[in-house]
C-alpha positions in Angstrom: -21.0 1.2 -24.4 -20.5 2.9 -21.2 -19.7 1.6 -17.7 -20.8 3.1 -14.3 -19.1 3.0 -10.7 -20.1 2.7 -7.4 -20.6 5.5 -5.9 -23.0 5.5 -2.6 -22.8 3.2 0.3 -26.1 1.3 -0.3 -24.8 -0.2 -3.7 -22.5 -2.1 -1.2 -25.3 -4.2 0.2 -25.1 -6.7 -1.7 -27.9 -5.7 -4.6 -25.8 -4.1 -7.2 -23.3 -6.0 -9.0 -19.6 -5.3 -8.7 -19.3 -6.0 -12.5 -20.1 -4.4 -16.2 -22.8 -5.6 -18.7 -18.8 -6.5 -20.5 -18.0 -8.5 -16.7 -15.5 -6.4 -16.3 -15.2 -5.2 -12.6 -16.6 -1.7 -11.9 -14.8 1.1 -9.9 -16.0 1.3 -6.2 -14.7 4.7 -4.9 -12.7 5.1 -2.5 -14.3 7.4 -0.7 -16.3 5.0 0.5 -13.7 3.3 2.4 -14.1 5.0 5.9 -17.7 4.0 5.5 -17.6 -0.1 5.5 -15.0 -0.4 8.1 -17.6 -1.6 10.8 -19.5 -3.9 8.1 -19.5 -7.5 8.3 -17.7 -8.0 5.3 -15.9 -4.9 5.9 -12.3 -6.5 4.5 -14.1 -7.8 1.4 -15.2 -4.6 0.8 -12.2 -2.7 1.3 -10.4 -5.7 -0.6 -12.3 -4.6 -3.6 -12.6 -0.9 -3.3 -8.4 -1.0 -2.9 -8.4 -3.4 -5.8 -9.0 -1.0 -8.5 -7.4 2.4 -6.6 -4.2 3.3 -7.3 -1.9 6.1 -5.6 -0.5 9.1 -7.2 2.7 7.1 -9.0 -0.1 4.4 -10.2 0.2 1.7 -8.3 -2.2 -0.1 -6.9 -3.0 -0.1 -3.3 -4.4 -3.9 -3.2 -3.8 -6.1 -0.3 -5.0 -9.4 1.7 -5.2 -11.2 5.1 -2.6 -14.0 5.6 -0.9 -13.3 2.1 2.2 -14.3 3.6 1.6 -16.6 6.1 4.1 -19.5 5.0 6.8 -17.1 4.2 6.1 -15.3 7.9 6.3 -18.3 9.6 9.3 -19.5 7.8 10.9 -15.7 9.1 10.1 -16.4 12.6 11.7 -19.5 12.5 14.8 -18.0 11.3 14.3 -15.0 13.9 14.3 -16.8 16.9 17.7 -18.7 15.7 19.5 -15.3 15.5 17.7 -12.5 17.9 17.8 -12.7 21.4 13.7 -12.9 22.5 14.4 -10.7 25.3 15.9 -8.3 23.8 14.4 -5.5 21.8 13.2 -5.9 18.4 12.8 -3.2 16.2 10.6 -3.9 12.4 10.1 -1.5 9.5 7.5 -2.7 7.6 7.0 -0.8 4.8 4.9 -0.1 1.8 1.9 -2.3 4.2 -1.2 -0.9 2.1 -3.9 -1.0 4.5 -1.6 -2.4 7.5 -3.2 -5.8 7.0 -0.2 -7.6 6.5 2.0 -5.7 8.8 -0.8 -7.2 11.6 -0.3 -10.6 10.6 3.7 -10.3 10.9 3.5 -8.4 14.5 0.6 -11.1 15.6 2.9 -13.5 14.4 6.2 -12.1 15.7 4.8 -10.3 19.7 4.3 -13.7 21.3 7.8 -14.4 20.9 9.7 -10.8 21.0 7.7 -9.1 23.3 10.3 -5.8 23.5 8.7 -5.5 19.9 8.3 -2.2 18.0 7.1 -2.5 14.7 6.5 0.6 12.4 4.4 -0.2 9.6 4.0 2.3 6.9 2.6 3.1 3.6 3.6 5.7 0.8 0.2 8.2 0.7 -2.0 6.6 3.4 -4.5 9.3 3.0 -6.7 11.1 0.3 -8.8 14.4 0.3 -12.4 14.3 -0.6 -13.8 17.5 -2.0 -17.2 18.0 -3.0 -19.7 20.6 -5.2 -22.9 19.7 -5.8 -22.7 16.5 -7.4 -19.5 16.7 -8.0 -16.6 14.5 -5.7 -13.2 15.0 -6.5 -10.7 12.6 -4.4 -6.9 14.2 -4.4 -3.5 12.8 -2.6 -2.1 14.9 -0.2 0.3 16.8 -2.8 -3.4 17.5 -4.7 -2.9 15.3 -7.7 -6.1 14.2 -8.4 -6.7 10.4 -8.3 -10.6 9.9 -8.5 -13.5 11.8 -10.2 -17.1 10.6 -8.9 -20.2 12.2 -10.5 -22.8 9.8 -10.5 -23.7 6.8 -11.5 -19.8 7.4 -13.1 -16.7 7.1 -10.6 -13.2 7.5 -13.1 -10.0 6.9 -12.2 -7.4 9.9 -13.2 -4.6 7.1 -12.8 -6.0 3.8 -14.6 -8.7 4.9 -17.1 -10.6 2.8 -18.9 -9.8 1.1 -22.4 -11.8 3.6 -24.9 -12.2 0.8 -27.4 -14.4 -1.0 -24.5 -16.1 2.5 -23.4 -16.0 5.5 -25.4 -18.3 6.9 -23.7 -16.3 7.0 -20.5 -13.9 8.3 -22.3 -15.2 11.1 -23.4 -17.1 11.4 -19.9 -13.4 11.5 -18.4 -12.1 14.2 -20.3 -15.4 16.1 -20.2 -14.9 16.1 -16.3 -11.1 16.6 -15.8 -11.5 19.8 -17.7 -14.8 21.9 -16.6 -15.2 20.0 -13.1 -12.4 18.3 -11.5 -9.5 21.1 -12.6 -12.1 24.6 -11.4 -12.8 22.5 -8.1 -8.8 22.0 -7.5 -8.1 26.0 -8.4 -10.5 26.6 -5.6 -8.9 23.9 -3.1 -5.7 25.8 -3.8 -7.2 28.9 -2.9 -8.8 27.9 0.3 -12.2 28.2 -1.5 -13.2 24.7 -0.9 -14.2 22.0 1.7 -12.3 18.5 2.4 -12.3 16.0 4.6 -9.3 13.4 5.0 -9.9 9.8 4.7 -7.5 7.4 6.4 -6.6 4.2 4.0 -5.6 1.4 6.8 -7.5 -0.8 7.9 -9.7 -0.7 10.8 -7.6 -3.5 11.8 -4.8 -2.2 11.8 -6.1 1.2 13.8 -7.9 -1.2 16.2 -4.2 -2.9 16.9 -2.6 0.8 17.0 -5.1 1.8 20.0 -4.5 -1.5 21.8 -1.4 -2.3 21.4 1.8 1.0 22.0 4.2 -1.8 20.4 2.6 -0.8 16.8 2.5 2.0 14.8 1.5 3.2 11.6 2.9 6.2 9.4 3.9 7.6 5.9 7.0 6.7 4.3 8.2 7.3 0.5 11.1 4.4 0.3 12.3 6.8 -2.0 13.2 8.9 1.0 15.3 7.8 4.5 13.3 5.6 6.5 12.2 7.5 9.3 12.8 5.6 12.4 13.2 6.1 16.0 16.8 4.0 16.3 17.7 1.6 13.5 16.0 -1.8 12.8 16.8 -5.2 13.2 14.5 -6.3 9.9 13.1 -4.4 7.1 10.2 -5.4 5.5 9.3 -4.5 2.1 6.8 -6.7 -0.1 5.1 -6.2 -2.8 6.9 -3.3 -3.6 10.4 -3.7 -4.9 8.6 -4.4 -8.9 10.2 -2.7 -12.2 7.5 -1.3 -13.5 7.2 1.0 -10.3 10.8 2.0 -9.9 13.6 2.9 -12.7 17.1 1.2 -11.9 18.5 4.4 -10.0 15.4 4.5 -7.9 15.8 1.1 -7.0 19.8 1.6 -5.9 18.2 4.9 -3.7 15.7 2.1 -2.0 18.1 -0.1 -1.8 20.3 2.2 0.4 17.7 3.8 1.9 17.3 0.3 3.4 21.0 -0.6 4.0 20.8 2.7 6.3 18.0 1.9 8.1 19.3 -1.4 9.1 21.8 -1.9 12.2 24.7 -4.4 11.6 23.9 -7.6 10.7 20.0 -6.3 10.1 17.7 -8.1 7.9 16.3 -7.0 4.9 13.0 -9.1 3.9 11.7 -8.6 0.3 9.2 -10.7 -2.3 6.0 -10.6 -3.9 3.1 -12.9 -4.8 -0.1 -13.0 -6.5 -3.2 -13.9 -4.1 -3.2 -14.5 -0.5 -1.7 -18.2 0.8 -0.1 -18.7 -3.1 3.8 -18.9 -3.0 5.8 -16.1 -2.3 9.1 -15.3 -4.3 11.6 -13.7 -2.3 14.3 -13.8 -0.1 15.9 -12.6 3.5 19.3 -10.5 3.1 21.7 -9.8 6.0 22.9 -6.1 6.1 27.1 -6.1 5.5 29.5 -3.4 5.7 29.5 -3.2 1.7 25.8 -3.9 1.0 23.8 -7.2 1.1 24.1 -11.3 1.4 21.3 -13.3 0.8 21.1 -16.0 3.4 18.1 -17.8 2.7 15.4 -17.7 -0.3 11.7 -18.5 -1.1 10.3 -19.6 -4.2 12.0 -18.3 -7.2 13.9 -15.6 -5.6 13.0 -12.0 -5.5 12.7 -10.9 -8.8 14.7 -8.1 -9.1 17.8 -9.9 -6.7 20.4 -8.1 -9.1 19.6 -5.0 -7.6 19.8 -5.8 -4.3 23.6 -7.3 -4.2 25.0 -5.4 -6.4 24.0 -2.1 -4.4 27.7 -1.4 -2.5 27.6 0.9 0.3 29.6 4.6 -0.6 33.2 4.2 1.0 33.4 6.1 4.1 
């Protein structure tokens, strides 16, 4: 048994299931994404082709409109009891996918701080496409390879398939890794081959960029300082702070990493959910001299709370 991708634009219109002969869901590549942002159903699309790519560390890129629209509102509420609405308001929104969500929170958040600047970021927002003949290999910008496409077969180098489901693919996989993907890479590193770039937000959130000078998106490894103009009043991170993606003494650098970003008394927003509108389990922290204080909660808490205040800022 084998199982086939999508891998050309047209299989998007509708005619070609997004599923196996074994219903399981099919990879859409990714370098497909800068070609559906002006269709009609342009978010489902990149919904799905985001749903089954994942990044260079693995994880998945997947996202949704309004997927915390009770939790945002329930923020703003307890925003506008502590900021000043005429003063400035400065948001780091990070790990944001596609930007989708980071849209929702400054559509939700402008009307009432209009001094706004948010800075919405993702780890990795863009891939290189090469291509030889028939032959597309998709790489992150430090040329780890991520996709292999050779049609009708699109694999991904991070999440393979299960070889008990499709040997076939497996063997595929390694066939193409080896004799195609690795000689096409050698001549990318030797300036012997053409890319193109391909921007992973969505045209949503490039659309807001161009209208609005109050938004802005960038790269940002929460791994590293958050890069930011003057320190924020609220950092953002959902979704994100999960232990299967970071070990325990990657989490303390996050955590810091966010304690430093945050002016005094700064809010640190965290939690995750499943699908868009379905409860979110997290929390808001106020920044403290020593580390964090959780001052109000959603759901069951943020998961991985421990983390969080037990962090303890280094003694000056």
């Amino acid at each position: 048994m084998f199982k086939t991708g999508i891998h050309h634009i047209s299989q998007l219109d509708g005619s070609v299931s997004l599923k196996s002969l074994l219903g399981k869901d099919r990879v859409v590549s990714v370098t497909l994404y800068d070609q559906i942002l002006d269709f009609p159903n342009a978010d489902f699309l990149a919904e799905r082709i985001l749903d089954c790519f994942s990044d260079e560390r693995g994880v998945y890129k997947r996202t949704y409109a309004n997927r915390f629209e009770a939790f945002d509102a329930h923020l703003l509420q307890m925003m506008e009891g502590q900021f000043d609405p005429a003063s400035p308001m400065v948001v780091a929104d990070v790990s944001v996918s596609d930007g989708r969500t980071a849209c929702d929170l400054f559509e939700r958040l402008a009307p009432r701080f209009p001094r706004i600047a948010h800075y919405a970021s993702d780890f990795s927002p863009h891939v290189l496409v090469l291509k030889e003949g028939r032959f597309t290999l998709t790489l992150s910008r430090k040329n780890r390879i991520l996709e292999m496409m050779w049609p009708p077969f699109v694999f991904s180098a991070m999440k393979p398939e299960t070889p008990h489901f499709y040997p076939l693919n497996f063997v595929l996989r390694k066939f193409m890794r080896r004799f195609l993907a690795e000689p096409l890479l050698r001549k990318h590193l030797a300036g012997q081959a053409q890319t193109r770039e391909i921007q992973l937000f969505s045209m949503r959130a490039l659309n807001l960029v161009r209208k609005d000078a109050r938004f802005h998106l960038g790269e940002q490894n929460i791994l590293e300082p958050l890069m930011l103009p003057e320190p924020a009043h609220l950092v953002r991170s959902m979704n994100v702070l999960n232990p299967t993606y970071f070990t325990p003494a990657d989490l303390a650098r996050v955590v810091g990493n966010f304690h430093r970003a945050l002016r005094p008394g700064g809010w640190l927003v965290a939690g995750s959910n499943e699908d868009a509108g379905s409860v979110v389990h997290g929390a808001v922290y106020r920044k403290t001299e020593a580390g964090f204080e959780r001052i109000w909660q959603s759901g069951q808490g943020l998961e991985l709370e421990t983390h969080v205040l037990s962090w303890q800022a280094p003694a000056k």
